[in-house]
C-alpha positions, 0 to 999 in steps of 0.5 A, spaced: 934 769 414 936 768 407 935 762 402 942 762 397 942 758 391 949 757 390 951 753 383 959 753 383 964 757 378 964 752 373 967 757 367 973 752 366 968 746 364 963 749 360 965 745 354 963 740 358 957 742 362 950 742 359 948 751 357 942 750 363 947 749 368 951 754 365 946 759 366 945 757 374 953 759 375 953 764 381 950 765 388 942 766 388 938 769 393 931 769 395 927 766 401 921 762 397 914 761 401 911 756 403 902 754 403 898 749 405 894 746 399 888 751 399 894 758 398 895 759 405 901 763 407 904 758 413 911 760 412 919 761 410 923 756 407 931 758 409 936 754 403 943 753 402 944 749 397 951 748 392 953 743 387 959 741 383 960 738 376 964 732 375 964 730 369 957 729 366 954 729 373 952 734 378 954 733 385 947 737 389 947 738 396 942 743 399 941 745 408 933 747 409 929 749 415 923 753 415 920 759 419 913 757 421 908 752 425 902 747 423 904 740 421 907 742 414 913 744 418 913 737 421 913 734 415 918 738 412 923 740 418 929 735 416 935 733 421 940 732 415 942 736 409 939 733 402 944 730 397 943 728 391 946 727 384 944 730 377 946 727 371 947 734 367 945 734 360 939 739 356 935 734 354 933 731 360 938 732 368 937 726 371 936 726 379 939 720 381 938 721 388 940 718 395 935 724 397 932 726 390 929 721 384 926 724 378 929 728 371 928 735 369 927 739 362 930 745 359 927 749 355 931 755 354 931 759 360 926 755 364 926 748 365 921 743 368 923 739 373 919 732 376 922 728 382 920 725 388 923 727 395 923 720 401 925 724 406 918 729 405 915 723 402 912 729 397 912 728 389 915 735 387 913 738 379 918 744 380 919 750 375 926 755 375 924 760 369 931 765 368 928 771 367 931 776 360 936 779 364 939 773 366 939 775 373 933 773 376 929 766 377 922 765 378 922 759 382 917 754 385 915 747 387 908 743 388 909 737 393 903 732 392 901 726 396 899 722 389 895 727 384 893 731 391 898 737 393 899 738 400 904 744 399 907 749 395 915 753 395 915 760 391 920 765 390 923 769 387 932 769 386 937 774 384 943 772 381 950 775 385 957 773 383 961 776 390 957 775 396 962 773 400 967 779 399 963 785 396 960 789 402 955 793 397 953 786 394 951 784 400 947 790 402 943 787 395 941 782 398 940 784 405 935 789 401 932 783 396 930 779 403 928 783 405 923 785 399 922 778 399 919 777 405 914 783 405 912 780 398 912 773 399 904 772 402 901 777 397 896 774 394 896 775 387 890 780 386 890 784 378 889 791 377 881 792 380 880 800 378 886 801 372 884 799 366 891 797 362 895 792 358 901 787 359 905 786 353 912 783 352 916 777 348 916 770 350 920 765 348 917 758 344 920 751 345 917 745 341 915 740 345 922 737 344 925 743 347 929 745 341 927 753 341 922 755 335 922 763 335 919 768 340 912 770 340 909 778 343 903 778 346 899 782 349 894 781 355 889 787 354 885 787 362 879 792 363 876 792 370 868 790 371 868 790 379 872 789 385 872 781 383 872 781 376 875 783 370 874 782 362 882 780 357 883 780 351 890 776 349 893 776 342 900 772 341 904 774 334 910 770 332 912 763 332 905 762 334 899 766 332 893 766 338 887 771 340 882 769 345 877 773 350 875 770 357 872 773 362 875 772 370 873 772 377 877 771 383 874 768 390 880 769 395 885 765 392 881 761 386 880 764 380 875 762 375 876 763 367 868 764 365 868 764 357 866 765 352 873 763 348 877 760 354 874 756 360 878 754 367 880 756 373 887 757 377 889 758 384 893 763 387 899 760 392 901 768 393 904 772 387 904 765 383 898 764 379 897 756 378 892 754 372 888 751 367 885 753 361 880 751 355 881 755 350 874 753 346 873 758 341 868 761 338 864 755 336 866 752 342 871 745 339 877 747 340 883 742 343 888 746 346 889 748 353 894 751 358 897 749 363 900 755 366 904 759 371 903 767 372 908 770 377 906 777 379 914 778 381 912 785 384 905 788 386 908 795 384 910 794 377 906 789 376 911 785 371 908 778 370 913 772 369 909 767 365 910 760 363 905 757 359 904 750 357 900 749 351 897 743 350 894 740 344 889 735 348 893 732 353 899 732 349 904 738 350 905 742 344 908 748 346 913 750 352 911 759 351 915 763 357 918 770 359 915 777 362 911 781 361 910 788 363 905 792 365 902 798 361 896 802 365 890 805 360 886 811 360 
C-alpha cells in the first residue's frame, strides 16, 4: 500500500503561491509508521492527499486508513476523508479547518507545523524537512492528548512528477515502498563496534525564519559498549558551537550523561526525538536543543537532522539538513 502526497502543479501561480508550497509541487510517496507512545512499531499509515491553491488559500484534502490493530487503529480509523483549508503564506500557513486547525512555519526547507485534528482528538506537532536534493522529505507527526503523546507517524517521502503514465517511475515507487516498509520499524540504533564520524552542512534560520547562512558540523562517534557511545559535535559558520556528551540507549530511550550536554531522547523507529542541555564546562550554559534525528537508511547511515536551538526556553535558532556518515579506523 502506498501512502502519496500529491501537491497539484501550481507552476502557473508561482507568482502568487508562498516558496514552501512551491517546494511540495509534485506527487510524494512513501508509507509512515505508526507507534504507541513507549516507540512501539503498531502499524502502517496509508495516505493520499492532494490540495489546490485558490488564491491565498490552499484547499487540502487527505483519505487515510491504517494497517495494524490495538486501540490506535480505532482511534485513528476514520470513516471519511479530512479536508481543510490552509491560508498559503511563508510566514505562518494557517489550517483553518473543518478537519484541521492550527498554523505551520517555514524555515526554508523545513517547516514546523502545530494544529489539532477533531476527528483524532489529537494535538499534532508535525515537522516536514525537504532534504538538499529537493527529492526527499523527512516527515513526522507527534499526536498528544495535552501535553502527553499518545502516537507517533514517521517516514520518509520521494518526490515524482509522472507517476500516472511513466512505468519505470512507477516501478520507483514500487521499490521505495517497499524499502520503506522494511525500514519503517527499525529502530534507531548508531554504530556500536565502528568508530566514525557524520559530517554535513546545515542550513540556519533565526527564530523569525529569515535564512542566516550555513553551519558544518561534525558529530565525531567512538563506540565504549554495545550500548554506549562517546560524541564529539562541532558547528562551524553562521553559528559556532563544540560540545562532548556521553550517551546510552535503553531499548528506545536514549539518555545524554555529560559532561558537556545532559538529556535524553527516545526513539519512534528510525526518528530520534530529544531534548538536550548543552551545560558547558562550568555547567551554567543556557541553551537547549530540541531536536529531530532521522537515520534515513541503516545501511548508509545518512542522518537527517533539525535542531531547534533554544536559549532558555526561547527559541533562538531552527539549524536542519543531512549529514553523512564516515567510518574510521
Amino acid at each position: 500500500m502506498t501512502a502519496t502526497d500529491a501537491e497539484t502543479d501550481a507552476s502557473a501561480q508561482s507568482s502568487e503561491t508562498s516558496a514552501w508550497q512551491q517546494r511540495i509541487e509534485g506527487e510524494w510517496h512513501g508509507r509512515p509508521s505508526l507507534f504507541d507512545a513507549e516507540g512501539n512499531h503498531v502499524g502502517y499509515e496509508h495516505v493520499v492527499r492532494a490540495s489546490v491553491v485558490d488564491g491565498d488559500v490552499a484547499r487540502y484534502w487527505m483519505r487515510t486508513s491504517l494497517e495494524g490493530s490495538g486501540p490506535l487503529r480505532n482511534r485513528l480509523e476514520l470513516g471519511a476523508q479530512f479536508d481543510f483549508g490552509i491560508v498559503d503564506s511563508d510566514e505562518n500557513r494557517v489550517y483553518c479547518g473543518p478537519d484541521f486547525y492550527g498554523t505551520g512555519q517555514p524555515y526554508g526547507l523545513f517547516v514546523d507545523a502545530h494544529y489539532y485534528s477533531p476527528g483524532w482528538q489529537a494535538d499534532l506537532r508535525t515537522w516536514n524537512q525537504v532534504l538538499p536534493d529537493g527529492e526527499t522529505q523527512v516527515y513526522s507527526s507527534v499526536l498528544h492528548d495535552g501535553w502527553a503523546v499518545c502516537a507517533v507517524f514517521n517516514g520518509v517521502y520521494k518526490r515524482t512528477s509522472d507517476h500516472a503514465t511513466n512505468p519505470q517511475t512507477q516501478a520507483f515507487v514500487d521499490e521505495w515502498i517497499a524499502a520503506e516498509t522494511r525500514r519503517g520499524s527499525t529502530p534507531q540504533v548508531l554504530p556500536t563496534k565502528e568508530r566514525g564520524r557524520w559530517t554535513g552542512t546545515l542550513a540556519v534560520h533565526g527564530a523569525d525564519q529569515e535564512p542566516l547562512g550555513e553551519t558544518e558540523v561534525v558529530i565525531e562517534h567512538e563506540p565504549e559498549s554495545l550500548r554506549r557511545a562517546r560524541q564529539r559535535i562541532t558547528w562551524r559558520g553562521a553559528l559556532d558551537r563544540s560540545y562532548a556528551l556521553e550517551r546510552s540507549r535503553d531499548g528506545a530511550r536514549v539518555q545524554y550523561d555529560g559532561p558537556e550536554v545532559y538529556g535524553n531522547a527516545i526513539a519512534y523507529g528510525r526518528a530520534l526525538f530529544t531534548s538536550q542541555h548543552l551545560v558547558g564546562t562550568d555547567a551554567r550554559g543556557v541553551e537547549k536543543i530540541k531536536g529531530r534525528e532521522v537515520l534515513i537508511d541503516p545501511d548508509t547511515r545518512d542522518l537527517a537532522v533539525v535542531w531547534q536551538l533554544m536559549r532558555g526556553d526561547t527559541t533562538s535558532h531552527v539549524v536542519h539538513g543531512l549529514l553523512s556518515w564516515e567510518p574510521q579506523r
